[in-house]
C-alpha positions as CSV (number, residue, x, y, z in Angstrom):
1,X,0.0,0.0,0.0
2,X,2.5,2.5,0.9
3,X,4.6,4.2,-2.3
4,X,8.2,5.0,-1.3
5,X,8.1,7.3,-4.5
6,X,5.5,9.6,-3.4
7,X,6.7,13.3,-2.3
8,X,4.6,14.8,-0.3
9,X,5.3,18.5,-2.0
10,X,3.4,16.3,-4.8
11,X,0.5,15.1,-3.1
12,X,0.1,19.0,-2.1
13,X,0.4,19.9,-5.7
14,X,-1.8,17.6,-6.5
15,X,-5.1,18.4,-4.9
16,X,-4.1,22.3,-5.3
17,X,-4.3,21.2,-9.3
18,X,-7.8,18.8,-8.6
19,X,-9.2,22.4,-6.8
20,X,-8.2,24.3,-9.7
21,X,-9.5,22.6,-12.1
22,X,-12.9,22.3,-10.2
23,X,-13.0,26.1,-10.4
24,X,-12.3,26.8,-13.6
25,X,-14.8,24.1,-14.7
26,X,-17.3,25.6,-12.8
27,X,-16.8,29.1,-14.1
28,X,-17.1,28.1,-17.1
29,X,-20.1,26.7,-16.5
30,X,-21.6,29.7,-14.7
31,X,-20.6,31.6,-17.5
32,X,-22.7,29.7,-20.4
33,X,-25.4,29.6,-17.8
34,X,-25.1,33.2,-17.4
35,X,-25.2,33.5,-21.1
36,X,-28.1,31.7,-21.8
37,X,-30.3,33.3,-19.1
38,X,-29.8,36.3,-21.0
39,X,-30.7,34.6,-24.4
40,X,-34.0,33.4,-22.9
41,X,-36.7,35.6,-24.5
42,X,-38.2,38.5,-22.3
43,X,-41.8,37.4,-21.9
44,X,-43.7,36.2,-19.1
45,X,-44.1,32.8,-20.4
46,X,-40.2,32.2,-19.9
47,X,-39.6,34.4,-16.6
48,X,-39.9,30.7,-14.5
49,X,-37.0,29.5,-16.8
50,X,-34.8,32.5,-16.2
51,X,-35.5,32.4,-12.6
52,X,-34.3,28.6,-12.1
53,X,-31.5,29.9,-14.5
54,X,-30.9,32.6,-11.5
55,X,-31.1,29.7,-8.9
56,X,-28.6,27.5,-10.6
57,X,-26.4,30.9,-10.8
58,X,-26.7,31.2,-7.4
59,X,-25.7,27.4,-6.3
60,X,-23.1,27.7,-8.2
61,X,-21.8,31.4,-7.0
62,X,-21.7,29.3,-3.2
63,X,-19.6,26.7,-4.8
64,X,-17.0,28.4,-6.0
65,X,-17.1,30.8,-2.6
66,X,-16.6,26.9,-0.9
67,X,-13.7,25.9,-3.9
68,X,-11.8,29.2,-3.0
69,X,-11.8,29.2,0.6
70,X,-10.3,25.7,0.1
71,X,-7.5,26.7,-2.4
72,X,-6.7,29.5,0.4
73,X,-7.4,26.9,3.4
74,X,-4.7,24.6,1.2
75,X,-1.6,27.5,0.9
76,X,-2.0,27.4,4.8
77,X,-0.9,23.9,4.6
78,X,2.6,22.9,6.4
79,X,4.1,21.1,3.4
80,X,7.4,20.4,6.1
81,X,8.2,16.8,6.8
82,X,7.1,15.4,10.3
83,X,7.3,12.2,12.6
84,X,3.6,12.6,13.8
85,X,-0.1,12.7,12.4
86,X,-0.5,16.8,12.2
87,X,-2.1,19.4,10.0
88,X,0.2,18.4,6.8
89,X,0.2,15.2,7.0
90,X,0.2,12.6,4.2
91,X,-0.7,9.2,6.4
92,X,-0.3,5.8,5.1
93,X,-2.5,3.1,7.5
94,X,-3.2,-0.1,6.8
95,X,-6.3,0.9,5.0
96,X,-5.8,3.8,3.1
97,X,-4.2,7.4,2.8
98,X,-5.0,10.6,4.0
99,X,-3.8,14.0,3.2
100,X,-4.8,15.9,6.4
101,X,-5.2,19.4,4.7
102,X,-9.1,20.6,3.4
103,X,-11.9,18.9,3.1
104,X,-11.7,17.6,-0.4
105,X,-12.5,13.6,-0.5
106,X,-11.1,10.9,-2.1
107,X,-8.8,11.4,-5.3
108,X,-6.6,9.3,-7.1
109,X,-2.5,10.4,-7.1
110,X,0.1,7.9,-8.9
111,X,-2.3,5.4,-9.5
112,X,-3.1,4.7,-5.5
113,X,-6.9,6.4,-3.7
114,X,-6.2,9.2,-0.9
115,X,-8.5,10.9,1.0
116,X,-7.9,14.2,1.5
117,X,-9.3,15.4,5.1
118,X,-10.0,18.6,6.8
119,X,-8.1,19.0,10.3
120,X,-11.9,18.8,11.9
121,X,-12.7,15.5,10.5
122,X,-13.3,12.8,13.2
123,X,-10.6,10.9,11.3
124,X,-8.2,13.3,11.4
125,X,-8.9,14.5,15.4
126,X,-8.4,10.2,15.9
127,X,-5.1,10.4,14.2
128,X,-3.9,13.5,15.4
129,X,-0.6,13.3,17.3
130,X,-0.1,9.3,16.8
131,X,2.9,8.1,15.5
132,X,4.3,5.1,12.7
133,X,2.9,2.1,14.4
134,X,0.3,3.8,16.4
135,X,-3.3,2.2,16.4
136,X,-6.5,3.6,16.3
137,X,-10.1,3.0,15.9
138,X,-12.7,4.9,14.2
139,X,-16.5,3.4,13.6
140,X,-15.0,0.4,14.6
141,X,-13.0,0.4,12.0
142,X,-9.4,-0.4,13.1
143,X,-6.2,0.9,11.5
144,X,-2.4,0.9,12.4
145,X,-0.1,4.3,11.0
146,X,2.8,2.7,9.1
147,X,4.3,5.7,7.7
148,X,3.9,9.5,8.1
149,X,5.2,12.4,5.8
């Protein structure tokens, strides 16, 4: 399970790159929404359309609010090697990997699944402070820390 290979200045990059690309994507997308709200013809009949148009707009304004305060959230990130689960962190367990860092999910990085995890996550507060062959358990779920960058 655990890559030798992987840097953990490229794990960082990597996310930054998956957050990136989410807000462009969805700027875009805004954008040709935008555009065809405005394209919608100006007569009561179509006013419910524009308005949903306005709605979806509006969803999609939050989301990239939510996309940017994680690509700031992420430059706050310790990128610094360490011998213990903190904020920073690229964990290997016996189950899986986590980047402790924002609240992103599960992603794929040299072919192996990571999670990466907000410092709040009740998976992150379990690990926090534990060291390489610590053991935890969360939702009864139990998992040793073999390695920590």
């Amino acid at each position: 399970m655990q890559n030798k290979t992987i840097l953990k200045a490229d794990v960082r990059n990597h996310v930054r790159d998956i957050i990136a690309g989410k807000i462009d994507k969805l700027k875009k997308f805004m954008e040709f929404t935008s555009e065809a709200s405005r394209e919608v013809k100006k007569t009561p009949k179509y006013d419910s359309i524009r308005e949903e148009m306005q709605e979806e707009i509006y969803r999609m304004q939050k989301q990239l609010a939510f996309l940017n305060s994680l690509r700031q959230k992420l430059t706050k990130v310790l990128n610094t090697p360490t011998d213990h689960v903190q904020v920073g962190s690229v964990v290997f367990t016996n189950k899986a990997r986590f980047y402790i860092s924002v609240s992103l999910g599960e992603f794929f990085y040299e072919g192996d699944r990571f999670y990466a995890i907000s410092e709040e996550s009740p998976m992150a507060k379990t690990m926090f402070g534990k060291r390489p062959g610590d053991s935890f358990i969360l939702n009864n779920i139990s998992q040793t820390i073999e390695s920590i960058m």
